[in-house]
GUMI-121599 format. One line per field, with one value per residue (C-alpha): residue number from 1; chain; x, y, z. Coordinates in Angstrom, 1 decimal, always signed. Example, Ala and Ser with C-alpha at 12.3 -4.5 7.8 and 13.67 -1.06 7.14 Angstrom:
residues 2
fike <- (1	2)
lonu <- (A	A)
X <- (+12.3	+13.7)
Y <- (-4.5	-1.1)
Z <- (+7.8	+7.1)
END
This chain:
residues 337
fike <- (1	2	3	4	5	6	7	8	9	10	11	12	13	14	15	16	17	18	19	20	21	22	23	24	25	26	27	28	29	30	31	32	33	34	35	36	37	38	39	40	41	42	43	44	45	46	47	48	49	50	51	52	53	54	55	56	57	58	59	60	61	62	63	64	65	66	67	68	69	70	71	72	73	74	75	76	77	78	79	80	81	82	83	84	85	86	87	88	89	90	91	92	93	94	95	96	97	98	99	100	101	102	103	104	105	106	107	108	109	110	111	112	113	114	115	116	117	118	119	120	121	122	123	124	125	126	127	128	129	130	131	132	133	134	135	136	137	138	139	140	141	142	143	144	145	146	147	148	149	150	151	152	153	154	155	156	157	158	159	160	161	162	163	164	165	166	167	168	169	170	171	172	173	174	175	176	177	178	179	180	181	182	183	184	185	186	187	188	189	190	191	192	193	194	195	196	197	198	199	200	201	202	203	204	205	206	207	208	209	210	211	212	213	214	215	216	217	218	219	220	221	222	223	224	225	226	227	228	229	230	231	232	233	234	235	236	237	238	239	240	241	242	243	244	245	246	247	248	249	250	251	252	253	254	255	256	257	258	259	260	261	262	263	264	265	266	267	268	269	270	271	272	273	274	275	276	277	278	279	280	281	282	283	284	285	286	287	288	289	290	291	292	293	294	295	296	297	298	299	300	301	302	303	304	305	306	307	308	309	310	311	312	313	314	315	316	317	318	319	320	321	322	323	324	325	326	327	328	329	330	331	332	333	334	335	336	337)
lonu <- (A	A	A	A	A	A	A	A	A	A	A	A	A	A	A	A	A	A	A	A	A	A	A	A	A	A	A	A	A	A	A	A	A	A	A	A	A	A	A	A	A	A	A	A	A	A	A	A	A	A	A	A	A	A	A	A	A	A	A	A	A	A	A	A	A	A	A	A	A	A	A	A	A	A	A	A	A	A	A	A	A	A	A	A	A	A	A	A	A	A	A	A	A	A	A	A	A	A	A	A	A	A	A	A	A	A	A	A	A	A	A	A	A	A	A	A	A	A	A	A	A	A	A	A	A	A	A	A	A	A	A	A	A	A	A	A	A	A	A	A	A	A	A	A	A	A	A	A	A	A	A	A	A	A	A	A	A	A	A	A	A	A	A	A	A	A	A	A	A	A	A	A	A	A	A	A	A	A	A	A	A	A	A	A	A	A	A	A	A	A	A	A	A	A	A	A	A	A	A	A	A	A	A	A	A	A	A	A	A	A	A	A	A	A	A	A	A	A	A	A	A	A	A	A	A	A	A	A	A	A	A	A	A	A	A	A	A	A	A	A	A	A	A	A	A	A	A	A	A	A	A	A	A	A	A	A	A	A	A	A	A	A	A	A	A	A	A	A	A	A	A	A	A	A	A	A	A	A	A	A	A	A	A	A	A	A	A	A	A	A	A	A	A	A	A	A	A	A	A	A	A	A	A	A	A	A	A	A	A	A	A	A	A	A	A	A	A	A	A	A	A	A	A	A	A	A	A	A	A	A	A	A	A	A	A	A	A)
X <- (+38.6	+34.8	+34.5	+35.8	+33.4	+30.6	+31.0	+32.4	+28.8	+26.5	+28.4	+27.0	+23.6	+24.1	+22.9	+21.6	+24.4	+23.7	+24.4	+27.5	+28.4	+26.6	+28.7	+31.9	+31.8	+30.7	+31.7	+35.2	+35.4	+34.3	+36.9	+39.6	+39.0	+38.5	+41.7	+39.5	+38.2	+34.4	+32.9	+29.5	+26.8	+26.1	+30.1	+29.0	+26.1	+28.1	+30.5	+28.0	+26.6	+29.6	+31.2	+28.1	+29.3	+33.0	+31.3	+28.7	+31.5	+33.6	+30.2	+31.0	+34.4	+33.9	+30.6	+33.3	+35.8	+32.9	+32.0	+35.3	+35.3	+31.8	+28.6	+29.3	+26.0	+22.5	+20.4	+18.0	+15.2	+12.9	+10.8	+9.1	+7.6	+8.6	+6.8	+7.2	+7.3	+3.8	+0.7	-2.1	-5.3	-2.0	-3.1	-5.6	-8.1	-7.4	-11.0	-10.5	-7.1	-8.2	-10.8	-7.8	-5.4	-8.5	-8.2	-4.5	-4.9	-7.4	-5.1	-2.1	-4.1	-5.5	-2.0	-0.4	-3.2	-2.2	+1.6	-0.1	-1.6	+1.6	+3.5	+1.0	+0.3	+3.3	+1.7	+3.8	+1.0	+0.2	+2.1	+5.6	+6.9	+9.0	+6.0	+4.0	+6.8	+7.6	+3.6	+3.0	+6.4	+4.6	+1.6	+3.3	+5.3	+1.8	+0.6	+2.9	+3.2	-0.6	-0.4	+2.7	+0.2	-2.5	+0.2	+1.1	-2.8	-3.8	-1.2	-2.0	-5.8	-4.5	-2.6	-5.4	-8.2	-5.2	-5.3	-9.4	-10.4	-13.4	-14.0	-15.5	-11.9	-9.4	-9.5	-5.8	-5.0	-1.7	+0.1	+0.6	+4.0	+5.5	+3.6	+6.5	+4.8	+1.8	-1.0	-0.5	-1.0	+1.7	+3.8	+1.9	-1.4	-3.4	-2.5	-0.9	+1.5	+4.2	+7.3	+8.1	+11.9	+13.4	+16.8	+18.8	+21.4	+24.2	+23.3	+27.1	+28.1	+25.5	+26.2	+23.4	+24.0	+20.8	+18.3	+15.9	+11.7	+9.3	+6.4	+3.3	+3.5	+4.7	+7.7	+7.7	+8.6	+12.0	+12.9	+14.6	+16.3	+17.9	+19.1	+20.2	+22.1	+23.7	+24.6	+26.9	+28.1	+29.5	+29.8	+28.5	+25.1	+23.2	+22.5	+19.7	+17.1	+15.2	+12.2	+9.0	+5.7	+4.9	+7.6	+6.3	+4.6	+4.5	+6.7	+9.6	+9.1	+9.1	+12.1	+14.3	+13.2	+14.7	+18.3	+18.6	+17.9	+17.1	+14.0	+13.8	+9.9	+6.7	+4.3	+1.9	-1.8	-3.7	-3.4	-7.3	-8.6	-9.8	-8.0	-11.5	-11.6	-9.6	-9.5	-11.2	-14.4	-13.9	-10.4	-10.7	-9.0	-5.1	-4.7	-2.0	-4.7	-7.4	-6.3	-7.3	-11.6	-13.9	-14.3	-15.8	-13.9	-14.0	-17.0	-17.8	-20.5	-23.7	-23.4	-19.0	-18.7	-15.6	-15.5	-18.0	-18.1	-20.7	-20.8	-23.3	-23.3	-24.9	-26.9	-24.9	-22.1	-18.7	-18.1	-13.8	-14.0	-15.1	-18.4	-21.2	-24.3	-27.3	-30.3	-32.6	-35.9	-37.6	-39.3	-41.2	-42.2	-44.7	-43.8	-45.3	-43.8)
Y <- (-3.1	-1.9	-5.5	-7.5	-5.1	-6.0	-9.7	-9.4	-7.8	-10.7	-13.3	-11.2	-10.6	-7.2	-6.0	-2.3	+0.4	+2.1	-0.8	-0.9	+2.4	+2.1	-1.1	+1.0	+3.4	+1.3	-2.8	-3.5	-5.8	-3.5	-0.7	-3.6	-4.7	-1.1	+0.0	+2.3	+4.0	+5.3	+5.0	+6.7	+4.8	+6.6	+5.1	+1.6	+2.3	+3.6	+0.8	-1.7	-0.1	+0.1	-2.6	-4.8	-7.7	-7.6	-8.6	-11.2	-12.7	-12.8	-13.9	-17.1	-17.6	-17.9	-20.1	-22.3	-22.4	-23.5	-26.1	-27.1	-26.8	-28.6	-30.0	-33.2	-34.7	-32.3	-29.8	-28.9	-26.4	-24.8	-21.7	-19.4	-16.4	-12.9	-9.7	-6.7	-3.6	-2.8	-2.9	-5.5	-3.0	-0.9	-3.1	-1.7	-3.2	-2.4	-0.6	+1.3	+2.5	+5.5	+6.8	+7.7	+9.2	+11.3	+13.2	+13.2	+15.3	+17.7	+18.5	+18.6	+21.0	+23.2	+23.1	+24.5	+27.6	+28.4	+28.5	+30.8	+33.2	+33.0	+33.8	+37.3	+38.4	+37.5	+37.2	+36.4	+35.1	+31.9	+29.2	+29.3	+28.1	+26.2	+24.7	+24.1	+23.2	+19.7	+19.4	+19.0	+17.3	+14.8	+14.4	+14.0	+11.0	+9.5	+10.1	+8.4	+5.6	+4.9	+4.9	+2.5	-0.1	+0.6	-0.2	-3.5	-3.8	-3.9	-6.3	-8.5	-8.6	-9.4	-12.9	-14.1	-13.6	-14.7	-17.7	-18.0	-16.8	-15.4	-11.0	-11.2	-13.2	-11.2	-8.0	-7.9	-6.3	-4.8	-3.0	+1.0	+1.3	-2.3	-3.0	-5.5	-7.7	-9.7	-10.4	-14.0	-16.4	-15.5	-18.5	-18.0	-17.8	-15.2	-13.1	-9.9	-8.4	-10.9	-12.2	-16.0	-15.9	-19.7	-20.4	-23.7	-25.3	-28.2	-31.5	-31.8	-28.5	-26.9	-23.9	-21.8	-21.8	-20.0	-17.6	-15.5	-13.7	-16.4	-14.2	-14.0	-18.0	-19.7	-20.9	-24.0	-21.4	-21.0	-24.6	-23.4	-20.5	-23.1	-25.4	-22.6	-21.2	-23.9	-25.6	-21.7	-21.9	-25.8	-26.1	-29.2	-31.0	-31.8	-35.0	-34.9	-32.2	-32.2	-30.6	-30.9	-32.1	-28.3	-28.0	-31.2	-29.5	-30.8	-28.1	-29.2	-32.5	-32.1	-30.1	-32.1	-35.3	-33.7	-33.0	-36.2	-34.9	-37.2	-36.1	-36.6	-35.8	-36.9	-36.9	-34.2	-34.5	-32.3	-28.3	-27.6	-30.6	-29.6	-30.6	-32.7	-34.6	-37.4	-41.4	-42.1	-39.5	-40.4	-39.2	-34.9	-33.0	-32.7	-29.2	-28.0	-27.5	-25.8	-22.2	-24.2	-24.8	-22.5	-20.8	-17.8	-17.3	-20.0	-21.7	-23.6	-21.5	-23.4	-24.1	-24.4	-27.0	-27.3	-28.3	-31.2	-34.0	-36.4	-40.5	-41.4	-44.8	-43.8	-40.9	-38.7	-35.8	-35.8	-32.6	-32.0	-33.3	-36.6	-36.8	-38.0	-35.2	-37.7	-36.9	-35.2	-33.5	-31.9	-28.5	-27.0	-23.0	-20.8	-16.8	-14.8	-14.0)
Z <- (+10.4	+9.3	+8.1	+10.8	+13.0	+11.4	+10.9	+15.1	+15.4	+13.8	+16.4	+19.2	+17.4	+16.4	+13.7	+13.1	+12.2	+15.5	+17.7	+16.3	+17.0	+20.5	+20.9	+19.7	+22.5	+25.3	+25.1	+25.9	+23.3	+20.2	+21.7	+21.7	+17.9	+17.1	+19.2	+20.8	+17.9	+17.7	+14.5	+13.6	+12.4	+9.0	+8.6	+8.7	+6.8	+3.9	+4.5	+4.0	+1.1	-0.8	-0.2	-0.4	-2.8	-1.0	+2.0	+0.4	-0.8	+2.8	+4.1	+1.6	+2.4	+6.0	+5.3	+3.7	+6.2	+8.4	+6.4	+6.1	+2.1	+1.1	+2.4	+2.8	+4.1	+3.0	+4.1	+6.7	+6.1	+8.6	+9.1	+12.1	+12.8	+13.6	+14.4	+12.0	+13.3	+13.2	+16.0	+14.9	+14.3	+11.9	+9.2	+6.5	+4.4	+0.9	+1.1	+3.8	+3.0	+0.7	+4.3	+6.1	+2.9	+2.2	+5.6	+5.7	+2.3	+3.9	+7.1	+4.7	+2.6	+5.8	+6.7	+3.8	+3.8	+7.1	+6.2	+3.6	+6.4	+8.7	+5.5	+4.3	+8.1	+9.7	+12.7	+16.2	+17.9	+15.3	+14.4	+13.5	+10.0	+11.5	+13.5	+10.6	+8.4	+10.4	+10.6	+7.0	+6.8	+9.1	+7.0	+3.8	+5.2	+6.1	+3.3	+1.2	+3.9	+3.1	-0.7	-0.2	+1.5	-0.3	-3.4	-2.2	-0.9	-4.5	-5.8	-3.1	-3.7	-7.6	-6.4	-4.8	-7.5	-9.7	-7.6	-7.6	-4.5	-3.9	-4.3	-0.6	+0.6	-1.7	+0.0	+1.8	+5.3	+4.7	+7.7	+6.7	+8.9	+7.7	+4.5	+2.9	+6.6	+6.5	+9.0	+10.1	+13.0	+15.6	+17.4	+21.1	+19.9	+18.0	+14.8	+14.2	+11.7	+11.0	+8.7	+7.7	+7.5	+6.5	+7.2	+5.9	+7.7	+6.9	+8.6	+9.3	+10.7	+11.9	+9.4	+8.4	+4.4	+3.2	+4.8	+3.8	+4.3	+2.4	+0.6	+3.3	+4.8	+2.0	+3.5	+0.9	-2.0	+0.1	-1.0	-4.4	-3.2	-0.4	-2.3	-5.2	-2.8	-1.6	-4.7	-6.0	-2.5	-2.3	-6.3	-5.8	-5.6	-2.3	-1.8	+0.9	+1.9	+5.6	+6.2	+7.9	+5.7	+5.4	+2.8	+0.6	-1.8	-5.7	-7.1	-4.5	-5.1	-8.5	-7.7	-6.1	-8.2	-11.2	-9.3	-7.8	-4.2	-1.9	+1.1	+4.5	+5.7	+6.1	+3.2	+4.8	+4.7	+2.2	+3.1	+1.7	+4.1	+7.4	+10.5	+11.6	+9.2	+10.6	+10.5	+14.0	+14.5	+18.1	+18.9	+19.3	+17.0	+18.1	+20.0	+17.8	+15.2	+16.8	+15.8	+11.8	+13.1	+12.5	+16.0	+17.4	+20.3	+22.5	+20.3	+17.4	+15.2	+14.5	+10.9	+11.1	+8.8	+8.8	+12.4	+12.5	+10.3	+9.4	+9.5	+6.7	+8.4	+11.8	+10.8	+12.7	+13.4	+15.8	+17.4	+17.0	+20.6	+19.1	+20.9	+18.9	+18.0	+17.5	+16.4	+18.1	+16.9	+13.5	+13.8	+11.8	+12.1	+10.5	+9.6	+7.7	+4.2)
END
């Protein structure tokens, strides 16, 4: 009945134990599966935790019943973004984190001398224990939240000067309340705290087969795990993969090459080449790709290379707008040294 619950509760998009127990006690159709039981959410917690392969597997038997026994046709694969649970000026600089930890320690340590006091003067008028008790509670959870993200802060500053990038570049922002989230452009504009899940999905059916959080915005790596996925859960090999040009990176290609996998997307243009550069100067720079220029704010900055390109042919620069910057004066200026 737990089971059938919870699998009732992902059809109607809910997820967290206490919605379930929320749902239990007020939605007609919980009480009717339940026959009017209520069950607590620390119950389906435990449920879930215990019975956490029994109901992978279910998972896979109903993926199969969906599918009607096998994947017949391929495999699309797409990503998005999601908001973690974290506010966009929550995220840290690794270099900064240590500011903040450092004061935490001083009230925790004022905190625990006062206990002290309370404790040798037993004084009614002053804090209570209990008072200062869930204080330094408070500040120890901080605490430890902090040198969690300043963890993963490290390790993240690690891949990229594994990678090559710069020391000025490598210095991560890791949010301190969701630090397993990364800061990321956001869908609508802007950037913020976010999570790249990718989900794959039968070409046939409809089924979602595979899902899962790519690492920062490398939704490409997801490719493997996909078609990994798919492959124990069909015992048989895909034929096709679908996917946007984002996802046509060498190692899937390289990938799906040596299993016989057939893909469906365009070839991409190359990730490290500016969205300006582009075959005709005089056609602007597609909208879509604006948030990729150099801007500050609502402007190009001076010496934005990135955003202007120049035709050795005519002597001159396009603006992204493809307008033409032609020439227009030397000057020269004397200062003192």
């Amino acid at each position: 009945m737990l089971a059938g619950t919870i699998l009732y509760g992902l059809t109607e998009r809910i997820r967290s134990s206490r919605e379930l127990e929320k749902a239990s006690k007020h939605r007609v159709d919980f009480m009717w599966f339940l026959h009017k039981r209520t069950v607590d959410h620390s119950t389906f917690s435990a449920f879930r935790n215990r019975f956490k392969e029994q109901l992978t597997d279910l998972f896979k038997q109903l993926a199969l019943i969906s599918l009607g026994g096998q994947i017949d046709v391929g495999l699309a694969i797409d990503g998005t973004r999601l908001r973690s649970n974290s506010k966009r000026d929550g995220a840290l600089k690794t270099t900064t984190i240590g500011q903040p930890s450092e004061e935490i320690a001083a009230d925790l340590a004022k905190a625990l001398e006062n206990m002290k006091q309370v404790d040798i003067s037993e004084d009614p008028d002053g804090a209570t224990q209990k008072e200062l008790a869930d204080e330094i509670e408070r500040l120890e959870q901080k605490k430890r939240a902090l040198e969690v993200a300043l963890e993963e802060g490290r390790k993240r500053d690690a891949a990229k000067k594994a990678k090559g990038v710069s020391r000025k570049a490598a210095t991560a922002r890791t949010p301190v309340t969701d630090p397993d989230s990364h800061v990321m452009n956001n869908k609508d504009g802007g950037s913020a705290p976010n999570y790249t899940p990718v989900a794959a999905a039968d070409t046939n059916t409809g089924t979602i087969v595979s899902a899962g959080i790519a690492s920062g915005s490398d939704e490409a790596a997801m490719v493997e795990k996909a078609v990994s996925d798919v492959e124990n859960l069909a015992e048989k090999r895909l034929k096709n993969v679908l996917a946007d040009s984002s996802f046509a990176t060498g190692q899937n290609l390289e990938l799906l090459t040596e299993k016989g996998i057939e893909r469906y997307s365009s070839a991409g243009k190359n990730q490290n080449e500016p969205p300006a550069i582009r075959e005709d100067l005089t056609v602007p720079v597609p909208e879509e790709q604006w948030e990729k220029l150099p801007m500050k704010g609502k402007k190009f900055p001076v010496l934005a290379k990135g955003a202007f390109v120049y035709d050795k042919e005519l002597d001159c620069y396009y603006c992204p707008m493809g307008r033409m910057l032609e020439f227009y004066r030397n000057q020269t200026r004397k200062t003192k040294m």
